[in-house]
N, CA, C and O atoms as a printed pandas DataFrame, in Angstrom:
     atom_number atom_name residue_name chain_id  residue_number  x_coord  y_coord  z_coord
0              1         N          UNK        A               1  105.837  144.933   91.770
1              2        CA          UNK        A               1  104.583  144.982   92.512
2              3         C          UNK        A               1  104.452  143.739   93.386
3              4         O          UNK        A               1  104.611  142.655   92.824
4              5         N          UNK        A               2  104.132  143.763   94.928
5              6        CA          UNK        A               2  103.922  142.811   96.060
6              7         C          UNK        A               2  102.714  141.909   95.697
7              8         O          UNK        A               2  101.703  142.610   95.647
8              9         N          UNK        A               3  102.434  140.499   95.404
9             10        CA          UNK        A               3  101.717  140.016   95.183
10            11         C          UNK        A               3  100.649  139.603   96.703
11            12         O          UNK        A               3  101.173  139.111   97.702
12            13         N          UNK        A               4   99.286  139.873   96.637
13            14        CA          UNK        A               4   98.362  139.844   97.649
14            15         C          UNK        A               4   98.587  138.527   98.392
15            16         O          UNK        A               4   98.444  137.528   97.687
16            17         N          UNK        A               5   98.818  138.380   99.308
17            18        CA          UNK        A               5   98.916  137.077  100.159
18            19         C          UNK        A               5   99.541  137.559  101.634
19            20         O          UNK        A               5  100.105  138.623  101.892
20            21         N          UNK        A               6   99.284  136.543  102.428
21            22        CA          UNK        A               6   99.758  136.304  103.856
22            23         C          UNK        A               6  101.268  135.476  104.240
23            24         O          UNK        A               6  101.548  134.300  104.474
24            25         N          UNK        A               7  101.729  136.231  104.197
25            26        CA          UNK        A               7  103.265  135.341  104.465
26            27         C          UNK        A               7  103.161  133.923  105.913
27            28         O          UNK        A               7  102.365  133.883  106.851
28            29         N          UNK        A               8  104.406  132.834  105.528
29            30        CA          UNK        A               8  104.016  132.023  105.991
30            31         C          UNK        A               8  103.321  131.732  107.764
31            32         O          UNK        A               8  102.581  130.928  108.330
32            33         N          UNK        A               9  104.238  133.135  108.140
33            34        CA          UNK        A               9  104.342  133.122  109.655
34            35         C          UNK        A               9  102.888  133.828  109.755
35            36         O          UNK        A               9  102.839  134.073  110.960
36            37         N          UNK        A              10  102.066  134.147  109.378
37            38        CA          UNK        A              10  101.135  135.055  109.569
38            39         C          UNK        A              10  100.079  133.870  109.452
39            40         O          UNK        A              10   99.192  133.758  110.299
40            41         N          UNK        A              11  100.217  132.809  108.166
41            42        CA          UNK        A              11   99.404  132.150  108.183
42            43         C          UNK        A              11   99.750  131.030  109.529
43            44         O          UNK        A              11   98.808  130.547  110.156
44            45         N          UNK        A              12  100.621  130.824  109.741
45            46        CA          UNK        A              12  100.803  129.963  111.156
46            47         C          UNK        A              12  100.455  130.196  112.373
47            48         O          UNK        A              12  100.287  129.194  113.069
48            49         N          UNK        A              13  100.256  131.433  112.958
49            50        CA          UNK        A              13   99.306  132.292  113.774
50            51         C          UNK        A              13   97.966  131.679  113.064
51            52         O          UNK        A              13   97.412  130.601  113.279
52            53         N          UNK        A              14   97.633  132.714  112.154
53            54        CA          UNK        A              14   95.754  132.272  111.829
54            55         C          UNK        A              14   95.401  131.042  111.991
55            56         O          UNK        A              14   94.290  130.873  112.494
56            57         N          UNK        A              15   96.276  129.731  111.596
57            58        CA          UNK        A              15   95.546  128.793  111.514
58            59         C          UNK        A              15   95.980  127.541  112.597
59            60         O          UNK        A              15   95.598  126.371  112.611
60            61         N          UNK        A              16   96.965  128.283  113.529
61            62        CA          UNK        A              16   97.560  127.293  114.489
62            63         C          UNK        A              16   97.921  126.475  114.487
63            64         O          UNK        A              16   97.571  125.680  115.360
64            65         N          UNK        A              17   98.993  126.057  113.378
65            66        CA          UNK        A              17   99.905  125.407  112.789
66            67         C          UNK        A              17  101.350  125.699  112.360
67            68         O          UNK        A              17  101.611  126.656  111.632
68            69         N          UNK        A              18  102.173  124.954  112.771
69            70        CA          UNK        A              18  103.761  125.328  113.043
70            71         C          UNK        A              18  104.098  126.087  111.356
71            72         O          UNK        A              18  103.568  126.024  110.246
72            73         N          UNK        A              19  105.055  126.654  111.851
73            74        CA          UNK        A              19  105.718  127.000  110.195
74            75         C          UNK        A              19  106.475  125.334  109.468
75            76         O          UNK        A              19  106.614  124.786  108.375
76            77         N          UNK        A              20  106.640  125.206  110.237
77            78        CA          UNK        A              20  107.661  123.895  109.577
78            79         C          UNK        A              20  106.722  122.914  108.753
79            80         O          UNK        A              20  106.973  122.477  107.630
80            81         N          UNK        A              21  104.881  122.480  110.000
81            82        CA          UNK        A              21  104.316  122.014  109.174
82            83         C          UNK        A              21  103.465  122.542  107.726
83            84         O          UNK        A              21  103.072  121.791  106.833
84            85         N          UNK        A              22  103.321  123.908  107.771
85            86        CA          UNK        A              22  103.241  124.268  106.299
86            87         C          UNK        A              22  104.000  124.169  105.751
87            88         O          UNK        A              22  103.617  123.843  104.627
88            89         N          UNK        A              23  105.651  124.293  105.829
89            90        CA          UNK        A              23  106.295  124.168  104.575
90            91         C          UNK        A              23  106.349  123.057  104.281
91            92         O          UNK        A              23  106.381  122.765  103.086
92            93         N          UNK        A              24  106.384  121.874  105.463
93            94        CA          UNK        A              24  106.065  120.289  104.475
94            95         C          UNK        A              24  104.573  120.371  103.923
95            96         O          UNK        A              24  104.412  119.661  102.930
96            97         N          UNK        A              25  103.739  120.891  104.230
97            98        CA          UNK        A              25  102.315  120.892  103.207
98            99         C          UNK        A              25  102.640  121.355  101.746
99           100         O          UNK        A              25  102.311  120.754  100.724
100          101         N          UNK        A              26  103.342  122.525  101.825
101          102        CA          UNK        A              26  103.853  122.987  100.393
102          103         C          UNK        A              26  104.902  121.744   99.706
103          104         O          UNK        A              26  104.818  121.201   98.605
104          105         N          UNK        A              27  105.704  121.578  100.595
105          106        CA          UNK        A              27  106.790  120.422   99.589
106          107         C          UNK        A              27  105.741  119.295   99.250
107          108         O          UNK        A              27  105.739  119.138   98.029
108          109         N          UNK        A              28  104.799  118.407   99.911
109          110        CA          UNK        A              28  103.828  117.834   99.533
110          111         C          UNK        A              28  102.900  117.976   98.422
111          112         O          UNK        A              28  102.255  117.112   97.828
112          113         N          UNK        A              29  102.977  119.593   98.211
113          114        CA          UNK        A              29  101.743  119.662   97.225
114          115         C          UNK        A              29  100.329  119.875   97.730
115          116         O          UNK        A              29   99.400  119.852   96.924
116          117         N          UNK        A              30  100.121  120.075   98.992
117          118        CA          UNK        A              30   98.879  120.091  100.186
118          119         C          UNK        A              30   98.514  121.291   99.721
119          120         O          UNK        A              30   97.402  121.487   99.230
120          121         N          UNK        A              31   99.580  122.355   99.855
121          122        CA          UNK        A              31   99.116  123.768  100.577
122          123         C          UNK        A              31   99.828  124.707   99.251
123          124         O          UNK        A              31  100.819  125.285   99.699
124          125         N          UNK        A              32   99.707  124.888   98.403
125          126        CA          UNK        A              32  100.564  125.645   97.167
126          127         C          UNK        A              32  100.537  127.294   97.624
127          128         O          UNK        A              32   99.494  127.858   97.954
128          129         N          UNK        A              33  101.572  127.814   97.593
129          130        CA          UNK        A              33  101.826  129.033   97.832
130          131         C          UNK        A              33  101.161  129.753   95.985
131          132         O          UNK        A              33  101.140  129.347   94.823
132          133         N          UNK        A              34  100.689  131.103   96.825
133          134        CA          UNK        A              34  100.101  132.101   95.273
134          135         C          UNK        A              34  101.485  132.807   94.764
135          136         O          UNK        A              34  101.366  133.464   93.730
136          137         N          UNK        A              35  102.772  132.756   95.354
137          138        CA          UNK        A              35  103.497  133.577   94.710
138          139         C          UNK        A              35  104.545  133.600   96.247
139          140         O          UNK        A              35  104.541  133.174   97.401
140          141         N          UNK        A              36  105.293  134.335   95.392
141          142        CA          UNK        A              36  106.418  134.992   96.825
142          143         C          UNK        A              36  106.453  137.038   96.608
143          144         O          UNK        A              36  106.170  137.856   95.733
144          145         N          UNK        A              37  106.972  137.036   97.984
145          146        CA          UNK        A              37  106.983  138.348   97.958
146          147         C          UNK        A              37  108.205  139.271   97.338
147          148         O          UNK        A              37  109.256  138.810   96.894
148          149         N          UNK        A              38  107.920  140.393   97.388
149          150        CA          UNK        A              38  109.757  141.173   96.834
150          151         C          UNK        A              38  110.652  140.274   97.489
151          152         O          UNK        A              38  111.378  139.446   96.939
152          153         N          UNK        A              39  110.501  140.587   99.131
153          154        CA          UNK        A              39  111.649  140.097   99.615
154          155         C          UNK        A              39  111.960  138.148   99.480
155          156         O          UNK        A              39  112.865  137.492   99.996
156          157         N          UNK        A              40  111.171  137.830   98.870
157          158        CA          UNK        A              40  111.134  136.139   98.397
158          159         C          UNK        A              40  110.293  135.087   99.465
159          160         O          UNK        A              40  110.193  133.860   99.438
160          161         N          UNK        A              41  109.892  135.814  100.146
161          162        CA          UNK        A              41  108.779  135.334  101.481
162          163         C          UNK        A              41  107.587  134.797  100.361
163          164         O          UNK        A              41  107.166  135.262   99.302
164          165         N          UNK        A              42  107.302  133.681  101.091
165          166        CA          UNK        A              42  106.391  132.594  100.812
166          167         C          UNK        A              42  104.886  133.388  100.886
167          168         O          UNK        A              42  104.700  133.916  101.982
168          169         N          UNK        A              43  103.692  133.574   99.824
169          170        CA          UNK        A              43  102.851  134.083  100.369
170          171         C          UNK        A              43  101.584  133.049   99.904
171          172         O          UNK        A              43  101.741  132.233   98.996
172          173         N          UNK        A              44  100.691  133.152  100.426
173          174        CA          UNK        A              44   99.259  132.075  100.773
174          175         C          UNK        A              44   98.182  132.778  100.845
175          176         O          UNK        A              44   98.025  133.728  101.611
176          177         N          UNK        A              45   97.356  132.346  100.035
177          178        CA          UNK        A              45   96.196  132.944   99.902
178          179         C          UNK        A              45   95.458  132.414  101.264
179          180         O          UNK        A              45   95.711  131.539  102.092
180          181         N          UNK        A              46   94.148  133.633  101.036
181          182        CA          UNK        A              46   93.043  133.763  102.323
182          183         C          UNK        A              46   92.218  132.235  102.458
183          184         O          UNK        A              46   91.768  131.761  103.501
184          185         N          UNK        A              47   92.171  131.693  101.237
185          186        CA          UNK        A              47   91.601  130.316  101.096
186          187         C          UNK        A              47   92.889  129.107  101.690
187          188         O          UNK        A              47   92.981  128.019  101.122
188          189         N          UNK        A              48   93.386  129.303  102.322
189          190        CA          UNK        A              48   94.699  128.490  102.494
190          191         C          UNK        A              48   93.963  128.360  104.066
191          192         O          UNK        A              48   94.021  127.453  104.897
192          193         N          UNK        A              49   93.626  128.988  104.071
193          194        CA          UNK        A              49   93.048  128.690  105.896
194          195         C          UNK        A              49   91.576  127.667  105.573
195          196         O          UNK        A              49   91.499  126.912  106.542
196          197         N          UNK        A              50   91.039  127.531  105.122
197          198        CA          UNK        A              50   90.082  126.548  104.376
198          199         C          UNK        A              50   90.007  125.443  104.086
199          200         O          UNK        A              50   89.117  124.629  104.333
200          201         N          UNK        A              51   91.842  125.236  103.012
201          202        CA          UNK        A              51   92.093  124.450  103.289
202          203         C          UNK        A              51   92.781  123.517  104.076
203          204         O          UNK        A              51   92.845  122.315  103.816
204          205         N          UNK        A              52   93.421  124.203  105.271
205          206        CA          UNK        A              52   94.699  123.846  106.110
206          207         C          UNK        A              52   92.980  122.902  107.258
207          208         O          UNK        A              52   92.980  121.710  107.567
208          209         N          UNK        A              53   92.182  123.592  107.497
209          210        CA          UNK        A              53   90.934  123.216  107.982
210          211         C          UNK        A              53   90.157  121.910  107.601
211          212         O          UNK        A              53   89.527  121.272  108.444
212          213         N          UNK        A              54   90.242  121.525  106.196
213          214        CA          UNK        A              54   90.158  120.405  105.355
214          215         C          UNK        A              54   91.177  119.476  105.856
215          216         O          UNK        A              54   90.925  118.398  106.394
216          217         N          UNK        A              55   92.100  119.862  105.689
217          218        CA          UNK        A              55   93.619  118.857  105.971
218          219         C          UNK        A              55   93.510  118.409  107.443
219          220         O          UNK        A              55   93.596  117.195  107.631
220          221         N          UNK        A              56   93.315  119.289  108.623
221          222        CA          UNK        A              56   93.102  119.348  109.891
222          223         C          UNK        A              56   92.070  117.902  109.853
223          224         O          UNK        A              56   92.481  116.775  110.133
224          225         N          UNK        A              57   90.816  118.198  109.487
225          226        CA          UNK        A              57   90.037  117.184  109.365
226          227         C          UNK        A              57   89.774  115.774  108.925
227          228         O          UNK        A              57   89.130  114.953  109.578
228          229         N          UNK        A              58   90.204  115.617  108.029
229          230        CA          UNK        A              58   91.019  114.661  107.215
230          231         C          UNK        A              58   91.422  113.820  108.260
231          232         O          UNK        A              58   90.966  112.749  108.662
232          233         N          UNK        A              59   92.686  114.745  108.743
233          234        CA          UNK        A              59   93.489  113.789  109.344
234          235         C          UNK        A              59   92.844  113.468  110.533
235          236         O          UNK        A              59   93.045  112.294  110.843
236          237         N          UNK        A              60   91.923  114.277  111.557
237          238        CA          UNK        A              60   91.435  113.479  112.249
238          239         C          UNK        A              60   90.453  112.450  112.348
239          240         O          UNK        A              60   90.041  111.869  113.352
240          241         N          UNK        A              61   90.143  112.316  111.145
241          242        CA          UNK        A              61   89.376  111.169  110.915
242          243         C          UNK        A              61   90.118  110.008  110.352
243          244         O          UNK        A              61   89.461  109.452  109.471
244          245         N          UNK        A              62   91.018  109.587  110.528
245          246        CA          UNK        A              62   92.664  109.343  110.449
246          247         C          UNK        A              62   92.997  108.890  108.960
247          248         O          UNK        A              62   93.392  107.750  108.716
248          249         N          UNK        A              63   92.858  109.607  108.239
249          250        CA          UNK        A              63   93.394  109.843  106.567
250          251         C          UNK        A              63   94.752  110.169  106.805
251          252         O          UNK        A              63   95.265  110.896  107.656
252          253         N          UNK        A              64   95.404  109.254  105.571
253          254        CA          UNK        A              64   96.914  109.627  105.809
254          255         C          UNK        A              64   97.257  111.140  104.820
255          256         O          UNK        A              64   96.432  111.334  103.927
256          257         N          UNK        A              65   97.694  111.536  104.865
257          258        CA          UNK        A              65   98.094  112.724  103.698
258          259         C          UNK        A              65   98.534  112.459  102.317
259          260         O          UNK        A              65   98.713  113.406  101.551
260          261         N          UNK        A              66   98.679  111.524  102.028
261          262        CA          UNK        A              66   98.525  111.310  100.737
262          263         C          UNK        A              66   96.993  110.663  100.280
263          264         O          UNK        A              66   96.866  110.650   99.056
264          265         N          UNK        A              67   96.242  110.322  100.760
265          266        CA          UNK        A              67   94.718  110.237  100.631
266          267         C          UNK        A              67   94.023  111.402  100.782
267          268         O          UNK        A              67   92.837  111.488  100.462
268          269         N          UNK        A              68   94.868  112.615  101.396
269          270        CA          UNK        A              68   94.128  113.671  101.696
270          271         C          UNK        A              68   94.696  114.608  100.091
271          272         O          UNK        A              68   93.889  115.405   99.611
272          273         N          UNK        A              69   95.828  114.451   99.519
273          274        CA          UNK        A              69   96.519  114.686   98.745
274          275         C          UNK        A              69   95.607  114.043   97.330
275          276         O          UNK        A              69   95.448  114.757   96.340
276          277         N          UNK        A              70   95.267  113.172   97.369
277          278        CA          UNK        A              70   94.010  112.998   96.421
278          279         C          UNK        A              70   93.129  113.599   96.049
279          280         O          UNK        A              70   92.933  113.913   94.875
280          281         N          UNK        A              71   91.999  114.036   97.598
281          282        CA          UNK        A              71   90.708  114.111   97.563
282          283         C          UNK        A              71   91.728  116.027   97.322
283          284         O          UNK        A              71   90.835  116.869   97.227
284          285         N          UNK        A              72   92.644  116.476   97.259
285          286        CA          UNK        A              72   92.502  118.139   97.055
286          287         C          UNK        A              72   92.943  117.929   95.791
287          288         O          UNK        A              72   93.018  118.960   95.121
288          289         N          UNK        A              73   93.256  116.934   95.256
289          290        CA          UNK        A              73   93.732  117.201   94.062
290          291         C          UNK        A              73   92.330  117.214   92.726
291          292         O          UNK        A              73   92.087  117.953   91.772
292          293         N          UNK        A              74   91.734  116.099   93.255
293          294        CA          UNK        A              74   90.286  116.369   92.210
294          295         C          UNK        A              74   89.755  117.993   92.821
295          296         O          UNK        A              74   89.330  118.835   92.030
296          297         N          UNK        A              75   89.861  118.280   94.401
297          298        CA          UNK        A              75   89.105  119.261   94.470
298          299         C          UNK        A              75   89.574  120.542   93.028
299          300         O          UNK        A              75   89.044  121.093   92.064
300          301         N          UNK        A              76   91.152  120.457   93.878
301          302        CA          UNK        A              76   91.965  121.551   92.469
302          303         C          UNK        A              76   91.703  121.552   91.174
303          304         O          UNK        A              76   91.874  122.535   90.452
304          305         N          UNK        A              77   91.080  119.960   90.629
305          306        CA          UNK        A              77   90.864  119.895   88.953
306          307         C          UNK        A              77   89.758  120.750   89.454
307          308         O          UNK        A              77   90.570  121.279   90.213
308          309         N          UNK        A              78   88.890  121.238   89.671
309          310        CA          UNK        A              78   87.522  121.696   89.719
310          311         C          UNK        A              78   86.044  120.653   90.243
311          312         O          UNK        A              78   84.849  120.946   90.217
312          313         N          UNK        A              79   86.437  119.929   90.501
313          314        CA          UNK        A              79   85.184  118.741   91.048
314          315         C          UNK        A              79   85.204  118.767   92.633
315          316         O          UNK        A              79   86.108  119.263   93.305
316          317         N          UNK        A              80   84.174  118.212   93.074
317          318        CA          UNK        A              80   83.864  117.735   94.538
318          319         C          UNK        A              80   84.713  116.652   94.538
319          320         O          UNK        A              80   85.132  116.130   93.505
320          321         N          UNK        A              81   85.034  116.226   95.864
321          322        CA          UNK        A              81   85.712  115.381   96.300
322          323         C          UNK        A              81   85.372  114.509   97.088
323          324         O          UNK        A              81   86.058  113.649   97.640
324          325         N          UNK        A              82   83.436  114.891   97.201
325          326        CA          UNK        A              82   82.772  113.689   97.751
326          327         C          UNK        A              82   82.777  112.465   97.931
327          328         O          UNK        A              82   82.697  111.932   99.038
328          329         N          UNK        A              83   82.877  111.850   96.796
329          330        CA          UNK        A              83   83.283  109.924   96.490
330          331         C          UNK        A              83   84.053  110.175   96.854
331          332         O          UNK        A              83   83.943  109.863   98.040
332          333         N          UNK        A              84   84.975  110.607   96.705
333          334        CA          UNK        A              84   86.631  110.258   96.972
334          335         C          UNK        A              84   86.550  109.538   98.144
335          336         O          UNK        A              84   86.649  108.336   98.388
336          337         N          UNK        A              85   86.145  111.522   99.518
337          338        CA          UNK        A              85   86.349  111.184  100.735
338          339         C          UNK        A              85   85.689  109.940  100.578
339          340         O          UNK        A              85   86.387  108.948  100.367
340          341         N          UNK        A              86   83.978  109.787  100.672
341          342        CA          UNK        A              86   83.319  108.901  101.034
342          343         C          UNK        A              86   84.121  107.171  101.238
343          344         O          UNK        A              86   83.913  106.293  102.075
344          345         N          UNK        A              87   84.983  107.232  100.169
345          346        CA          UNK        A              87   85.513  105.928   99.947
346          347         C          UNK        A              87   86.826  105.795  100.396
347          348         O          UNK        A              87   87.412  104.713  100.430
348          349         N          UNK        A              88   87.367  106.990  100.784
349          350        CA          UNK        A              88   88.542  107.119  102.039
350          351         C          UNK        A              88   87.764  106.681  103.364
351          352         O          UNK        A              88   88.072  105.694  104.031
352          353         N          UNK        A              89   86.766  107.509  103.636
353          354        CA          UNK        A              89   85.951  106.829  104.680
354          355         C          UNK        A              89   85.886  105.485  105.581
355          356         O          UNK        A              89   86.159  105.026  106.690
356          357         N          UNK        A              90   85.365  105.203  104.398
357          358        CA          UNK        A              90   84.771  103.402  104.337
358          359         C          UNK        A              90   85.712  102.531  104.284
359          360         O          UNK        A              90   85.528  101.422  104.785
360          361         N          UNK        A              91   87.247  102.951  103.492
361          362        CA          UNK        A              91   88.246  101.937  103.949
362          363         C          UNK        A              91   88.579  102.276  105.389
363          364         O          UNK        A              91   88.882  101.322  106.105
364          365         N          UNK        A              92   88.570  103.333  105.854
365          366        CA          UNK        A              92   89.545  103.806  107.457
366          367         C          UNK        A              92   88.537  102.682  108.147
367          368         O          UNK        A              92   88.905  101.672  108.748
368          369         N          UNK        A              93   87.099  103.136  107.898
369          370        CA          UNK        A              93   85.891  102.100  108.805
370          371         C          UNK        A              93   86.935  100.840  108.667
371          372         O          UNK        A              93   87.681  100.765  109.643
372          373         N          UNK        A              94   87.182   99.682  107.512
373          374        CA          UNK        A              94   87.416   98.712  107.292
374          375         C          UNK        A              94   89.044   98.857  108.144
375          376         O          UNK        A              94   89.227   98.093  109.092
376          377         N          UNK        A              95   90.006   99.705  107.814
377          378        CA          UNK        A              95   91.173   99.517  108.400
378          379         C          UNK        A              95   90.673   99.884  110.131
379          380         O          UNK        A              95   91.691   99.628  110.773
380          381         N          UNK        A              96   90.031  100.161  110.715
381          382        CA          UNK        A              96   89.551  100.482  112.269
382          383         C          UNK        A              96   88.803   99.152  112.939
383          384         O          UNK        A              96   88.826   98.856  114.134
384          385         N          UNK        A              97   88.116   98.406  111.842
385          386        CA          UNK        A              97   87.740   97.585  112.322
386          387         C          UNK        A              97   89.208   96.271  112.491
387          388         O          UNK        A              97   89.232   95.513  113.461
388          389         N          UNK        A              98   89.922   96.242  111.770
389          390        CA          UNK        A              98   91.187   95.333  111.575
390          391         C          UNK        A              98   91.641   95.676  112.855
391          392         O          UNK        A              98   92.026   94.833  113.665
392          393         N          UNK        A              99   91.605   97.130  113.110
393          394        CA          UNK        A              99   92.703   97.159  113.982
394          395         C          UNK        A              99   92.051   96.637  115.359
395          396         O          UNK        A              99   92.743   96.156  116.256
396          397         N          UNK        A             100   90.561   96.788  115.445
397          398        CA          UNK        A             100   89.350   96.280  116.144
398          399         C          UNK        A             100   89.926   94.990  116.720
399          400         O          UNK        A             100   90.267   94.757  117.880
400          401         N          UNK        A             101   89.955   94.238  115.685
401          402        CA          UNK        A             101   90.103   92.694  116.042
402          403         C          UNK        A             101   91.651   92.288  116.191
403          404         O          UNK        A             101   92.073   91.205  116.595
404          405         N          UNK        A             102   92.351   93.323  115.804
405          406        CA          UNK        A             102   93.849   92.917  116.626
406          407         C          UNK        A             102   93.717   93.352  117.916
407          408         O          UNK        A             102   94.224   92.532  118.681
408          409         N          UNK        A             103   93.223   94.351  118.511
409          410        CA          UNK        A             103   92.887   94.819  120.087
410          411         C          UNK        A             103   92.499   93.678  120.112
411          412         O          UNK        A             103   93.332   92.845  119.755
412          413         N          UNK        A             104   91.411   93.275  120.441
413          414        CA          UNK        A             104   90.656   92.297  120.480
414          415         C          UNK        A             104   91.674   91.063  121.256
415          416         O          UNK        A             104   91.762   90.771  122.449
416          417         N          UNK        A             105   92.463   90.431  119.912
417          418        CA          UNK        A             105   93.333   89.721  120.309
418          419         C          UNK        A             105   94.226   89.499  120.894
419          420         O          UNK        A             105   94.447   88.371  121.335
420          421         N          UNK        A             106   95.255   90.826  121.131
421          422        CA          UNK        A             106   95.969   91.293  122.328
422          423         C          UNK        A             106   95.506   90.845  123.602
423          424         O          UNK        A             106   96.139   90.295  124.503
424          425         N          UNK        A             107   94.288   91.170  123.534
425          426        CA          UNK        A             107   93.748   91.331  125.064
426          427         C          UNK        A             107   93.430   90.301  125.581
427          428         O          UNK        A             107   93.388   90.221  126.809
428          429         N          UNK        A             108   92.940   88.606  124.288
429          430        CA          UNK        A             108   93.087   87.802  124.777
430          431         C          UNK        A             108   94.150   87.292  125.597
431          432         O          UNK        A             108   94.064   86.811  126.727
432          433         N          UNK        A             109   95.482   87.514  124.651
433          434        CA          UNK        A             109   96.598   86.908  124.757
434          435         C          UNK        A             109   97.356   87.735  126.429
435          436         O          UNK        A             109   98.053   87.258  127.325
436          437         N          UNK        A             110   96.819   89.022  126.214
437          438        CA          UNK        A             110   97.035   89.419  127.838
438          439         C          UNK        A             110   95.862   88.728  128.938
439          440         O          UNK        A             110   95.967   89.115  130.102
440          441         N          UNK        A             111   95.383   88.296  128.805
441          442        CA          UNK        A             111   94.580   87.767  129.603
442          443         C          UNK        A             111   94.867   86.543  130.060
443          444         O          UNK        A             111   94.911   86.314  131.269
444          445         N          UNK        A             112   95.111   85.561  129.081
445          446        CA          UNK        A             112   95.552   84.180  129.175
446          447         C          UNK        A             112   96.995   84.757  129.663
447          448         O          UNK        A             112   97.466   83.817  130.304
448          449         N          UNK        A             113   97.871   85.752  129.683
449          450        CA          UNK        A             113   99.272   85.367  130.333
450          451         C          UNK        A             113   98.969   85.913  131.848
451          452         O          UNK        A             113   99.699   85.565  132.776
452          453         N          UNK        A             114   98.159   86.549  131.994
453          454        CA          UNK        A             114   97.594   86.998  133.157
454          455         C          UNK        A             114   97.233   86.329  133.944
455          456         O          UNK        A             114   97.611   86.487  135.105
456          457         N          UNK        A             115   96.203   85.149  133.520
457          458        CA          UNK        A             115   95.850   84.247  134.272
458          459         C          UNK        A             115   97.057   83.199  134.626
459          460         O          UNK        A             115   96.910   82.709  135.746
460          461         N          UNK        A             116   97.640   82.972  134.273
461          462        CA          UNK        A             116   98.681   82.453  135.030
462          463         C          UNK        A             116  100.285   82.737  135.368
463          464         O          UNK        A             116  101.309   82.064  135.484
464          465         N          UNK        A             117   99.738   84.698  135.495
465          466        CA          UNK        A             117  100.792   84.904  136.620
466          467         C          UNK        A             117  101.453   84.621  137.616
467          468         O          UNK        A             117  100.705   84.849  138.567
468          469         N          UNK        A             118  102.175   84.347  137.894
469          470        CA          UNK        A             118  103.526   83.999  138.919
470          471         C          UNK        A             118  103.940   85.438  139.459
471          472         O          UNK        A             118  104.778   86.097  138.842
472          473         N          UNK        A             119  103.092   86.113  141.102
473          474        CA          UNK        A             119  104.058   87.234  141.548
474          475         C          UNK        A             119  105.896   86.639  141.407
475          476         O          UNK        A             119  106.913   87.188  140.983
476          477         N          UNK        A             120  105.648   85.449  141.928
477          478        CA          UNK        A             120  106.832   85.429  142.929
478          479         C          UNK        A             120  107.343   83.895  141.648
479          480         O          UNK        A             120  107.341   82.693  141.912
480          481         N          UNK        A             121  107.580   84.328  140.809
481          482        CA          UNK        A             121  107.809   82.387  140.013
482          483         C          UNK        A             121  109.898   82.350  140.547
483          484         O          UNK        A             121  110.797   83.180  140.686
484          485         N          UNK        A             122  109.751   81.019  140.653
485          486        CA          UNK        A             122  111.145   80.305  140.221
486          487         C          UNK        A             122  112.343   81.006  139.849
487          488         O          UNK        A             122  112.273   81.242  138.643
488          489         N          UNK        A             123  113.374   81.431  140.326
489          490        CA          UNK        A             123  114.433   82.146  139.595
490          491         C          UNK        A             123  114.882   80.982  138.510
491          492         O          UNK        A             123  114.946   79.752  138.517
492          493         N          UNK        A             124  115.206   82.236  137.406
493          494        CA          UNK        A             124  115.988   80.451  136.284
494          495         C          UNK        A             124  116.498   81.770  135.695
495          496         O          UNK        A             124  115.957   82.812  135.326
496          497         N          UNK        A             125  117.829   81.286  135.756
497          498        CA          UNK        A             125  119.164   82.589  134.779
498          499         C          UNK        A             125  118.818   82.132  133.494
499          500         O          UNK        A             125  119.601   82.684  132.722
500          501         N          UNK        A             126  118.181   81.534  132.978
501          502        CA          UNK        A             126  117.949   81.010  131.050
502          503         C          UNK        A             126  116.849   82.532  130.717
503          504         O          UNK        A             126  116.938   83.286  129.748
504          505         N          UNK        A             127  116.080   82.597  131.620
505          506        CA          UNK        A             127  115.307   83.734  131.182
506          507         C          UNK        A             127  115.092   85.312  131.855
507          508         O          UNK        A             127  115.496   85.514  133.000
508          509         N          UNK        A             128  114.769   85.851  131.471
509          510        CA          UNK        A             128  114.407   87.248  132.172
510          511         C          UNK        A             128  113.042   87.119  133.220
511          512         O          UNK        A             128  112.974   87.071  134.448
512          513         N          UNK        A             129  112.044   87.086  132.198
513          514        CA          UNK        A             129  111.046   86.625  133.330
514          515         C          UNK        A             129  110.086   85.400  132.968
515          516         O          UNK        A             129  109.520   85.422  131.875
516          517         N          UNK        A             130  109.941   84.642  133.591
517          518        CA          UNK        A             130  110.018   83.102  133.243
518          519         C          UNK        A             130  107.840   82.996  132.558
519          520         O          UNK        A             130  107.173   82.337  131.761
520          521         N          UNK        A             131  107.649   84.045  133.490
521          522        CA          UNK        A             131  106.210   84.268  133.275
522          523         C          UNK        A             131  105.813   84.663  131.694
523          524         O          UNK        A             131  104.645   84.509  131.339
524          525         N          UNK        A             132  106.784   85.160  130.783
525          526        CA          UNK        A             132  106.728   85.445  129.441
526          527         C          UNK        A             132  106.845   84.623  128.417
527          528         O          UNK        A             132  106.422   84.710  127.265
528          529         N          UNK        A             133  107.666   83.549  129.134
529          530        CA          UNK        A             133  107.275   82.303  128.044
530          531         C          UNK        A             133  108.877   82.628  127.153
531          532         O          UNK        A             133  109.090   81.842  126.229
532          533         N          UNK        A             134  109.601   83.356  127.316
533          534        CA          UNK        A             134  110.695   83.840  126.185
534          535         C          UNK        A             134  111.910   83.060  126.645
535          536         O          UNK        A             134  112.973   83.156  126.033
């Protein structure tokens, strides 16, 4: 007997996501297949689009997949995954702001080499371009 599910390519249409990246969701542990078919085809439940939607989100709020691999894993024990996210959250805030103040600093450091650009500086064979300081 054919067990009820959507084979992989069917779910890659519905949810507009490559086949390749579901099967790394499955080797991950993201996306668990309900079974395979006679012919040994991968099949995925109707809730797999739900969660591929979760995962989608996640990541654009830039969660790495193994933080996202967390918050489904309490979901899977049976609990919310509220705190979790919440506190995935609040570090990305803290890692966004880091990355905040390295922009930040870049832009000094492009600025100060900016300001004393040379279109036209000195040929010197010791360096490539003498304006870089290297």
């Amino acid at each position: 007997m054919q067990s009820i599910g959507m084979k992989i390519g069917v779910l890659s249409r519905r949810s507009g996501m490559t086949v390749k990246t579901l099967r790394y969701y499955e080797e991950l542990g993201l996306l668990p297949a309900i079974g395979r078919s006679e012919g040994g085809y991968r099949l995925f439940a109707e809730e797999s689009l739900q969660r591929l939607e979760f995962i989608r989100r996640l990541k654009t709020l830039g969660l790495s997949l193994e933080e996202i691999q967390g918050c489904l894993a309490v979901h899977d024990a049976g609990d919310l995954p509220c705190g979790d996210i919440q506190r995935q959250l609040e570090r990305q805030i803290g890692r966004i702001d880091g990355q905040i103040q390295e922009l930040h600093q870049l832009r000094k450091e492009l600025q100060g080499l900016l300001a004393g650009w040379q279109s036209h500086p000195a040929k010197d064979s010791e360096v490539i371009c003498p304006n870089l300081r290297v």
